[in-house]
DRENLUM-972256 format. One record per residue (C-alpha): x, y, z. Coordinates in steps of 0.5 Angstrom, whole numbers. Layout:
BEGIN
X,Y,Z
X,Y,Z
...
//
This chain:
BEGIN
X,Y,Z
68,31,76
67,31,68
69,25,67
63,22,72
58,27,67
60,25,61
59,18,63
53,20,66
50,22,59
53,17,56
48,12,61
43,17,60
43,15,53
43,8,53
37,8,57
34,12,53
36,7,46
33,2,51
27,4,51
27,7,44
28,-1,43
22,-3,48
18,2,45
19,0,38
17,-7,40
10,-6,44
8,-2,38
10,-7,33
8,-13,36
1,-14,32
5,-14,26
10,-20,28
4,-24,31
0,-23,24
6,-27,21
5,-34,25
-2,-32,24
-2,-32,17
2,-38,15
-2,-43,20
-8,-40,15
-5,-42,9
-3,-50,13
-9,-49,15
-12,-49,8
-7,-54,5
-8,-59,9
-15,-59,11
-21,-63,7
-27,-58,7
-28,-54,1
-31,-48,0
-38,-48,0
-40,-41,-5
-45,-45,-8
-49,-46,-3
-51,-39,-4
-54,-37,-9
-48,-31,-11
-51,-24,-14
-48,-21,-20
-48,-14,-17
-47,-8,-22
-40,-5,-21
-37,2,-24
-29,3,-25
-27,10,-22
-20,11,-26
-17,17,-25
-10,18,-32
-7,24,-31
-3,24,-39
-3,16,-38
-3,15,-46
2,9,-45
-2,5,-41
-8,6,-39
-11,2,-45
-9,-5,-42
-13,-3,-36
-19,-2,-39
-17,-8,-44
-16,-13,-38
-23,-10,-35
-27,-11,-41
-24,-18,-41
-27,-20,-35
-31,-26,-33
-36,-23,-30
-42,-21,-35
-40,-15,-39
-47,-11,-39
-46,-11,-31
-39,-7,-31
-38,0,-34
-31,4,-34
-31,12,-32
-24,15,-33
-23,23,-30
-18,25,-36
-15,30,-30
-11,35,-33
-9,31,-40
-5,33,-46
-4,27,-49
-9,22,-52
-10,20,-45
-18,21,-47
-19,19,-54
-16,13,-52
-21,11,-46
-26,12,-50
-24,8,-56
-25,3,-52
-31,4,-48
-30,8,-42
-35,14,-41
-29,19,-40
-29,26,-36
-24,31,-37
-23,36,-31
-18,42,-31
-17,46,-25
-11,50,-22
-14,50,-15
-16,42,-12
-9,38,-15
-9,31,-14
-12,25,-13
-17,25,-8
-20,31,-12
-21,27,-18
-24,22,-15
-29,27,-12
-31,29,-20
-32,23,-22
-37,20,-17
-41,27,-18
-40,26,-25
-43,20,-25
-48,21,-19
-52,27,-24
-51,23,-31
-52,16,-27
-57,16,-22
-59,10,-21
-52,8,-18
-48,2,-18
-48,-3,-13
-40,-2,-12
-35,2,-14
-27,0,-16
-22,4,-15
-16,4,-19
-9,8,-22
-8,8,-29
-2,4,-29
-5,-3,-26
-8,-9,-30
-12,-14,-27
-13,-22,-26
-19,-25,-30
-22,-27,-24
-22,-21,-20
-29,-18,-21
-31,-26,-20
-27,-26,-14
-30,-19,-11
-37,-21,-12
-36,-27,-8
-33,-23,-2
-39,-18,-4
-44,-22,-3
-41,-24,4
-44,-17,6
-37,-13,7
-38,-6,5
-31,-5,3
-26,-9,0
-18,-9,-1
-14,-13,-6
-8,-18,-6
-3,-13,-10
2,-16,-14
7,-12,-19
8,-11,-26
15,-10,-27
18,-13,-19
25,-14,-22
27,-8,-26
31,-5,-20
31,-5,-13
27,0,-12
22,-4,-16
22,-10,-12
23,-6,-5
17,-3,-7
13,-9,-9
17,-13,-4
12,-9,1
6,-8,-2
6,-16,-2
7,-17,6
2,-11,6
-3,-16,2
0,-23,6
3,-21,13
-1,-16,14
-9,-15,12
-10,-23,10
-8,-23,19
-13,-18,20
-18,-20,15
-17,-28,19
-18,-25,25
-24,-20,23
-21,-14,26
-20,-9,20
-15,-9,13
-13,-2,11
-13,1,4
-7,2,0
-8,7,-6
-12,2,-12
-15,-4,-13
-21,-3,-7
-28,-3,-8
-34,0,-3
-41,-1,-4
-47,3,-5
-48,5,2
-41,8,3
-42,12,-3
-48,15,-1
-46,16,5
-39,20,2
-43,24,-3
-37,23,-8
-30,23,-5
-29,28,0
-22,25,2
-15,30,0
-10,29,4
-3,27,1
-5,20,2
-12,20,1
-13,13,1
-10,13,8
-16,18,10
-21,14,7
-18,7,11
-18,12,18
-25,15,17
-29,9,16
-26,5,21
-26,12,26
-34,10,24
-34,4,26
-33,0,19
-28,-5,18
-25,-7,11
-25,-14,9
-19,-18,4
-21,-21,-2
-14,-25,-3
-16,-29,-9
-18,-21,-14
-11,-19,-16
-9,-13,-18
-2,-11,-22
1,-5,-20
8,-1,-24
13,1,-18
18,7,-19
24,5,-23
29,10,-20
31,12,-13
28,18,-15
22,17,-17
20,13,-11
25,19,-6
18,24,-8
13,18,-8
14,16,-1
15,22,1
9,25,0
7,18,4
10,20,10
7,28,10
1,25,8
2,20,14
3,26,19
-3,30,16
-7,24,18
-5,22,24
-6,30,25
-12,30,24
-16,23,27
-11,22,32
-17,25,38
-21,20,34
-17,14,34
-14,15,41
-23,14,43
-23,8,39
-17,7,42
-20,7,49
-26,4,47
-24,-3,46
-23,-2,38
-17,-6,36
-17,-3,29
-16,4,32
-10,2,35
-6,-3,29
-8,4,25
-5,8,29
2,3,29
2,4,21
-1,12,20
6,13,25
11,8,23
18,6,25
22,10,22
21,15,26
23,11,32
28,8,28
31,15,27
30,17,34
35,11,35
40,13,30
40,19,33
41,18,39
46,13,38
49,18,34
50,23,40
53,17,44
59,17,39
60,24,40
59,25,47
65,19,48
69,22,42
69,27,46
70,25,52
76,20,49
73,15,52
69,8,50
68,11,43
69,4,40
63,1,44
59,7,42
61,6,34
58,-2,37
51,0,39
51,4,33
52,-1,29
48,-7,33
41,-2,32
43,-2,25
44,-9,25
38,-12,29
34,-7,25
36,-10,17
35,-18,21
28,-16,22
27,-14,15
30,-19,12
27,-24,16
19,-20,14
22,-20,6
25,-28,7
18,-29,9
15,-26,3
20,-28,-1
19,-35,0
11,-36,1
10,-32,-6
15,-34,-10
11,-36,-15
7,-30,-16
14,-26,-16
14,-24,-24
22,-24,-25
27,-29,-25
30,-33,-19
36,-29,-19
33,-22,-17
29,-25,-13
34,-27,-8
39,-21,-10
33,-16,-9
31,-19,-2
38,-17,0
36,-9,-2
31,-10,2
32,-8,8
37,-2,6
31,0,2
27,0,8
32,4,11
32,10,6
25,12,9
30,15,15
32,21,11
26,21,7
22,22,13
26,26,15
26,31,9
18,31,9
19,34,15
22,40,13
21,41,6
14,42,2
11,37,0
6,37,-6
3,32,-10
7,31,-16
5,25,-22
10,20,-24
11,18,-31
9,10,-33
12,7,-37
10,0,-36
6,-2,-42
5,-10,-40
-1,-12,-42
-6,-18,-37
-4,-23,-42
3,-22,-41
2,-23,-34
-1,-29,-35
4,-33,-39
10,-35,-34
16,-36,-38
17,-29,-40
17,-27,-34
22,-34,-32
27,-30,-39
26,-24,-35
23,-21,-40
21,-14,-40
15,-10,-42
17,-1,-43
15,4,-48
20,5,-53
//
């Protein structure tokens, strides 16, 4: 009789991984299908004849203003503001805010030597990013009243493209009220944890809002290098967004509102990842307690625009509650079934298996979205070819660390927390392959 319950547990728990599997795969389906989507676009675009037509309409050269918030970013800010002061674009028609959020080094001097307009804000209160943005558009709307046409936000570690207001300004004048970037990495190769980083943020860029953008459904925000326009700011009335993932916030509410973000692929933005585990264990922790406050908060929401046909709403619900819940559900459960078995001195091999088949299926599909990245980007990567490959079989173990990591969110308190930059790579860096090819780094002293 025991024997026949222990066995009954252990098919109860097969079942249950079984479902857990078809559960991930119904959730997740969108995000494989945008993979064929993307790359028959970029066929599509390489073999076909026609060429873009953005000078059979006259292109507005709109009035855009840089919102920067540096918290003690001395080391680095300075090659942000440079790239941006070198644009193509007409200089009188950009100007640079920075919030100096809480700063203690040169931070502010720096910003305004080199034309930043420059707001310092102290407050033990309100910590964190969405509240700085918050000061700085009431800030400029008392001092500037007669706006701006658009509104950049950026970290103070990233650097961007020569073209990128160009390219943005193409996309604007296409009417898109809200536009995300492609985003690339200053510093892809200096550790695995760099590169897992990187690695994802480019299939976020390619795999996933370039599909979204082709298939006119809604990209999503992450974190730096978009814009939103005029009627969106005065619709905001600053930025009242201060969830631990503010960004994720502002991606929900608006399209909760009916708004879609468009994907400008051509406007690239260069951002520094953490170097150590460490560093990026607190980072994508707070990204994964600011996902469940999210989901807490506009999950009514979404489920409405769920049933009222939006699609947007359903593929935001699918990344706000991300697989890694799923997959430590599957982890889990078939760490039970080991036990169960262990115990009941019976098939603990075939547990030990199932184990290892959930581990195994899950690395096979991360490698594959990696390899995929890995190759249609390869010459975006800035790091040589041996990190490349060496760092796309780190990937999926990095992917998995968001287990643990989800798991402790749920159990300690989490706070936003800043982290050191250090990367001091300048635009003109960037621009010049070789270093990269030599593997050249750029870090403060």
């Amino acid at each position: 009789m025991e024997g026949e319950k222990v066995q009954l547990t252990i098919e109860f728990l097969r079942y249950v991984n079984y479902f857990l599997t078809l559960l991930f795969a119904v959730c997740y389906a969108c995000q494989f299908f945008y993979i064929p989507v993307s790359l028959f676009e970029t066929i599509k675009n390489k073999f076909s004849k026609k060429k873009e037509k953005n000078s059979d309409k006259k292109i507005i050269e709109y009035t855009y203003a840089f919102l920067i918030c540096a918290r003690n970013e001395e080391l680095v800010i300075g090659n942000l503001i440079d790239s941006i002061n070198h644009q193509n674009y007409p200089y009188k028609k950009i100007k640079v805010f920075v919030c100096a959020d809480h700063c203690d080094d040169r931070t502010a001097e720096i910003s305004r030597k080199r034309g930043a307009i420059v707001y310092e804000r102290y407050s033990d209160k309100h910590i964190g990013k969405g509240y700085a943005l918050n000061f700085l558009l009431k800030q400029i709307q008392k001092d500037y009243p007669e706006g701006f046409d658009g509104y950049f936000v950026f970290d103070a570690d990233n650097v961007i493209d020569s073209e990128y207001v160009k390219e943005m300004n193409i996309t604007h004048n296409q009417g898109h009220s809200i536009i995300t970037s492609y985003r690339n990495s200053k510093n892809y190769g200096d550790s695995w944890t760099s590169a897992g980083n990187a690695l994802w943020f480019l299939r976020e860029a390619q795999y996933l809002n370039r599909p979204r953008y082709f298939l006119h459904t809604s990209c999503g925000v992450s974190g730096t290098g978009f814009m939103f326009d005029r009627r969106i700011a005065e619709q905001m009335d600053g930025y009242p967004f201060h969830l631990l993932t503010e960004d994720i916030e502002f991606t929900i509410h608006h399209i909760c509102n009916g708004e879609k973000i468009a994907y400008c692929e051509k406007a690239i933005i260069y951002d520094e990842q953490p170097i150590k585990f460490t560093q990026s264990w607190i980072q994508r922790m707070r990204w994964t307690r600011g996902g469940l406050q999210v989901f807490m908060k506009y999950g009514t929401a979404l489920t409405k625009g769920i049933f009222h046909g939006n699609f947007s709403c359903f593929d935001m619900t699918m990344s706000v509650m991300p697989a890694f819940f799923i997959s430590m559900a599957a982890i889990i459960l078939n760490f039970l079934l080991s036990i169960v078995t262990a115990i009941a001195g019976d098939n603990v091999l075939l547990a030990v298996a199932s184990l290892g088949e959930t581990l195994a299926e899950g690395y096979a599909t991360l490698l594959f979205m990696g390899f995929i990245t890995v190759i249609s980007e390869w010459k975006k990567i800035r790091t040589t070819g041996v990190k490349k490959l060496l760092y796309l079989f780190t990937f999926p173990i990095f992917v998995f660390t968001y287990i643990p990591i989800a798991v402790s969110s749920l159990f300690r308190t989490v706070t936003w927390k800043p982290i050191a930059h250090t990367v001091t790579t300048t635009a003109e860096d960037l621009a010049n392959d070789e270093n990269f090819d030599a593997g050249t780094n750029y870090h403060a002293k």
